[in-house]
TIZAVEX-591456 format. One record per residue (C-alpha): z, y, x negated; residue number from 1. Coordinates in steps of 0.2 Angstrom, whole numbers, plus 5000, padded with zeros to 4 digits. Layout:
residues N
+------+-------+------+-----+
:   up : north : east :   i :
+------+-------+------+-----+
:    Z :     Y :    X : NUM :
...
+------+-------+------+-----+
//
This chain:
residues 179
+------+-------+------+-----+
:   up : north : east :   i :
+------+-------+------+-----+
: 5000 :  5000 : 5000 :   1 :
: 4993 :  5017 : 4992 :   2 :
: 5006 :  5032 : 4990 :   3 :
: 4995 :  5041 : 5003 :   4 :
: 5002 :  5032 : 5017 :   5 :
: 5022 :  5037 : 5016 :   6 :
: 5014 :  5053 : 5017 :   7 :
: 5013 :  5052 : 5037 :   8 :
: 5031 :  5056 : 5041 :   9 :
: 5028 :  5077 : 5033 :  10 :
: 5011 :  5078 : 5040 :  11 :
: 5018 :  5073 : 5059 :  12 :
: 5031 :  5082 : 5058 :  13 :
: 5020 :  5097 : 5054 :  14 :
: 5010 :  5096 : 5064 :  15 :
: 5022 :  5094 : 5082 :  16 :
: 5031 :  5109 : 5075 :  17 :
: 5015 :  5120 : 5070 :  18 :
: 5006 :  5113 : 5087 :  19 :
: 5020 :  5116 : 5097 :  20 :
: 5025 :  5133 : 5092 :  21 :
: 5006 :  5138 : 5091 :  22 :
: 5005 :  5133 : 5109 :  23 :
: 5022 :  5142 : 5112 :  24 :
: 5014 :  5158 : 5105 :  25 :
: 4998 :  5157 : 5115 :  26 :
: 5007 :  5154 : 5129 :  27 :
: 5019 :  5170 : 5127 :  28 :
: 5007 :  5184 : 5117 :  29 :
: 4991 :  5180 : 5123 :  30 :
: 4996 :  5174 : 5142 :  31 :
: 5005 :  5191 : 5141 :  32 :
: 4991 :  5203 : 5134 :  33 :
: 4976 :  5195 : 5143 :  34 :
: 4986 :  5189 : 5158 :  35 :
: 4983 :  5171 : 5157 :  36 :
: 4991 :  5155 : 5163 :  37 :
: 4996 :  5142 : 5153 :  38 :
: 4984 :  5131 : 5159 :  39 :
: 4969 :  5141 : 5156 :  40 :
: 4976 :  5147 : 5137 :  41 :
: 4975 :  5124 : 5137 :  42 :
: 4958 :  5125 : 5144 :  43 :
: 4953 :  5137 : 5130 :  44 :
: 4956 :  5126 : 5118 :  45 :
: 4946 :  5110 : 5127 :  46 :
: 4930 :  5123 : 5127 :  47 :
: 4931 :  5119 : 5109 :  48 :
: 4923 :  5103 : 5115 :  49 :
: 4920 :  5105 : 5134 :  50 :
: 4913 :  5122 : 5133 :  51 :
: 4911 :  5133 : 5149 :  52 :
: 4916 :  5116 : 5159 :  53 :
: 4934 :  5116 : 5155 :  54 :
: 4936 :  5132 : 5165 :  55 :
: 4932 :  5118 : 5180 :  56 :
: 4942 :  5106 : 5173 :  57 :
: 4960 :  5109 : 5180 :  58 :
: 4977 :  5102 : 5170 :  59 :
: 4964 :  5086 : 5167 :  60 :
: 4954 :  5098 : 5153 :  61 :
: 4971 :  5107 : 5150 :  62 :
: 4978 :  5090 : 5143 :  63 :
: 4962 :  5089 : 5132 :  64 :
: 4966 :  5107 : 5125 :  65 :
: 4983 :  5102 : 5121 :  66 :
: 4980 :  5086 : 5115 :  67 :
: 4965 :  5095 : 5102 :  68 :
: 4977 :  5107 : 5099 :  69 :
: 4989 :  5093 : 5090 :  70 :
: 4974 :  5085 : 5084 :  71 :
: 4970 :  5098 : 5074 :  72 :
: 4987 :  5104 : 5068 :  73 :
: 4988 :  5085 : 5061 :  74 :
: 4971 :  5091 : 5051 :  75 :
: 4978 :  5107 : 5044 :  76 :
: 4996 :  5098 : 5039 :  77 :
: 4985 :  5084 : 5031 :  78 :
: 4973 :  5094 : 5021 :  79 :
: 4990 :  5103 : 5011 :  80 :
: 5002 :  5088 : 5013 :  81 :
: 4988 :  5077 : 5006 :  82 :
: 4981 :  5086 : 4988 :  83 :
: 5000 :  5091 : 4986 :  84 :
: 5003 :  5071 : 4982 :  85 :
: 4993 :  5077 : 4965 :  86 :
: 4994 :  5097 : 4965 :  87 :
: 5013 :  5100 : 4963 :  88 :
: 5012 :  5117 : 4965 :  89 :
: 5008 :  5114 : 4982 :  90 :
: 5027 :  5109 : 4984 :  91 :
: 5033 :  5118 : 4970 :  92 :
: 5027 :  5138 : 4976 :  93 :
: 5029 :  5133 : 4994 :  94 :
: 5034 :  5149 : 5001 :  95 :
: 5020 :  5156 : 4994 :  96 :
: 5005 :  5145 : 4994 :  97 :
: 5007 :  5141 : 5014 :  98 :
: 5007 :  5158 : 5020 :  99 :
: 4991 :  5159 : 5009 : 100 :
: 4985 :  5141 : 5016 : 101 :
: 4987 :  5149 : 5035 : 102 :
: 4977 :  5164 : 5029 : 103 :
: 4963 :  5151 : 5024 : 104 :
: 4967 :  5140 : 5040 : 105 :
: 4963 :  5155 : 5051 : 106 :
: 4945 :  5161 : 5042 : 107 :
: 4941 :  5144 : 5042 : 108 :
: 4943 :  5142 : 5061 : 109 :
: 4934 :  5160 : 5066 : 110 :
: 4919 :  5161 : 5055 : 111 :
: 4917 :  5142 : 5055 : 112 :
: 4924 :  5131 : 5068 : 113 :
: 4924 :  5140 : 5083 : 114 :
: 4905 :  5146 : 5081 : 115 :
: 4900 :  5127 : 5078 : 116 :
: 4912 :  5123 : 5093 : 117 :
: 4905 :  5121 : 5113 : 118 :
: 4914 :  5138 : 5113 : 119 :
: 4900 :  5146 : 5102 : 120 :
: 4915 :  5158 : 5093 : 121 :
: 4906 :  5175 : 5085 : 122 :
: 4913 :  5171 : 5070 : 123 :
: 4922 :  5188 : 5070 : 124 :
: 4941 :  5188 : 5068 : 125 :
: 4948 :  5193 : 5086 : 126 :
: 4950 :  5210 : 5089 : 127 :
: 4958 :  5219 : 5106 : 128 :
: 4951 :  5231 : 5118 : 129 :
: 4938 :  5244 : 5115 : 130 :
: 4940 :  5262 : 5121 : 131 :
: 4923 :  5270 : 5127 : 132 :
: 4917 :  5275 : 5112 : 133 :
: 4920 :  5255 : 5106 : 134 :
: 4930 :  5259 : 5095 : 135 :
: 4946 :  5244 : 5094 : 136 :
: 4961 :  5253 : 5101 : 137 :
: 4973 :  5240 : 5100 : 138 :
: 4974 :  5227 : 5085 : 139 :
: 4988 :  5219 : 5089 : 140 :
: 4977 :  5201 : 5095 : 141 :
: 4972 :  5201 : 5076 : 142 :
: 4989 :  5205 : 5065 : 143 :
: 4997 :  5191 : 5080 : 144 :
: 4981 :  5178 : 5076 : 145 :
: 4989 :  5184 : 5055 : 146 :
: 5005 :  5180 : 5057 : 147 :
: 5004 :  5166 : 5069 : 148 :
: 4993 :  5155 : 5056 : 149 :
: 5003 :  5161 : 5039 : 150 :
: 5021 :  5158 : 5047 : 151 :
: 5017 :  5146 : 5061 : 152 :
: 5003 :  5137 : 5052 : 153 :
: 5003 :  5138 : 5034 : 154 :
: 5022 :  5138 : 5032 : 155 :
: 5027 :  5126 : 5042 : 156 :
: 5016 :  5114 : 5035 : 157 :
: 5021 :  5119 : 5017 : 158 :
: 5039 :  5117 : 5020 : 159 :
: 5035 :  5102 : 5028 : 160 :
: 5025 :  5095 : 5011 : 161 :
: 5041 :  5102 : 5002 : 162 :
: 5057 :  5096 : 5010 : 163 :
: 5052 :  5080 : 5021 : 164 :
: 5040 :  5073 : 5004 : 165 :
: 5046 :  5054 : 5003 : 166 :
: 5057 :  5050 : 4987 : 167 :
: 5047 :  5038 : 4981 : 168 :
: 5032 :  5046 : 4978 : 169 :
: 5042 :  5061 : 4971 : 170 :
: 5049 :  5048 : 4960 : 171 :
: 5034 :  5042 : 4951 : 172 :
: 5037 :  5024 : 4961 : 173 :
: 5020 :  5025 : 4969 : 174 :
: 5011 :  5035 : 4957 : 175 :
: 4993 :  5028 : 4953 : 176 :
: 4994 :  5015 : 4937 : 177 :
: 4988 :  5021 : 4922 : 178 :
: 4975 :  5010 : 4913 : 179 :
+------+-------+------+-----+
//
């Protein structure tokens, strides 16, 4: 059995923490700014993959959202947890490096997942309202979107790679043999 696969407990576990809080954040700052339900905020996420349809969907589509949501929380946590197993500095600068992992997260997820998405993103960060002269006059959708994936994100999964790592692999136990 590789090393890899004691590393499931900190990638779980980061991922039902970022996923729920993420969830917990949608639900409060953008059901709050846009005045959403939670249901549709669920739905959102399903138009990764169901597109305009998960508007039609009801709690069924609302169930994929979450569920995708989860899904790819357990992808973020994995691609840090994972080269972290070989990149100590991963665990070693935590505090540091996941904040800058959420940055990276979130780029990722506006200019290249959402426009490849059913949802067809822009591929712009999200911005708030325009006034009439469309100019932004309220950026308070993009410094939530920010902080959301450096501290709800990025450093939950970092701590998670730092604190929850199993003692064997820190150990050198189930370190690759040297030939």
């Amino acid at each position: 059995m590789s090393g890899y696969s004691k590393l499931w407990k900190p990638i779980v576990v980061a991922a039902l923490i970022a996923g729920s809080a993420d969830l917990v954040y949608a639900c409060i700052h953008i059901g709050n700014y846009y005045k959403m339900e939670p249901m549709r905020i669920f739905q959102s996420i399903a138009g990764g993959v169901l597109g305009p349809a998960a508007k039609e969907g009801g709690w069924s589509s609302a169930g994929l959202g979450i569920a995708l949501e989860f899904v790819m929380t357990l992808i973020m946590a994995a691609v840090y947890i994972v080269p972290a197993k070989r990149i100590m500095d991963l665990r070693k600068y935590w505090w540091l490096l996941g904040p800058c992992y959420g940055i990276v997260v979130m780029v990722v997820m506006y200019t290249v997942v959402l426009p490849l998405s059913a949802a067809h993103g822009s591929g712009a960060l999200p911005d708030g309202p325009r006034g009439r002269d469309g100019k932004i006059t309220d950026h308070q959708m993009l410094y939530g979107t920010i902080l959301v994936h450096m501290f709800i994100v990025g450093l939950v999964v970092s701590t998670c790679a730092r604190f929850l790592w199993p003692k064997a692999i820190e150990s050198g136990e189930l370190s690759p043999r040297r030939r």
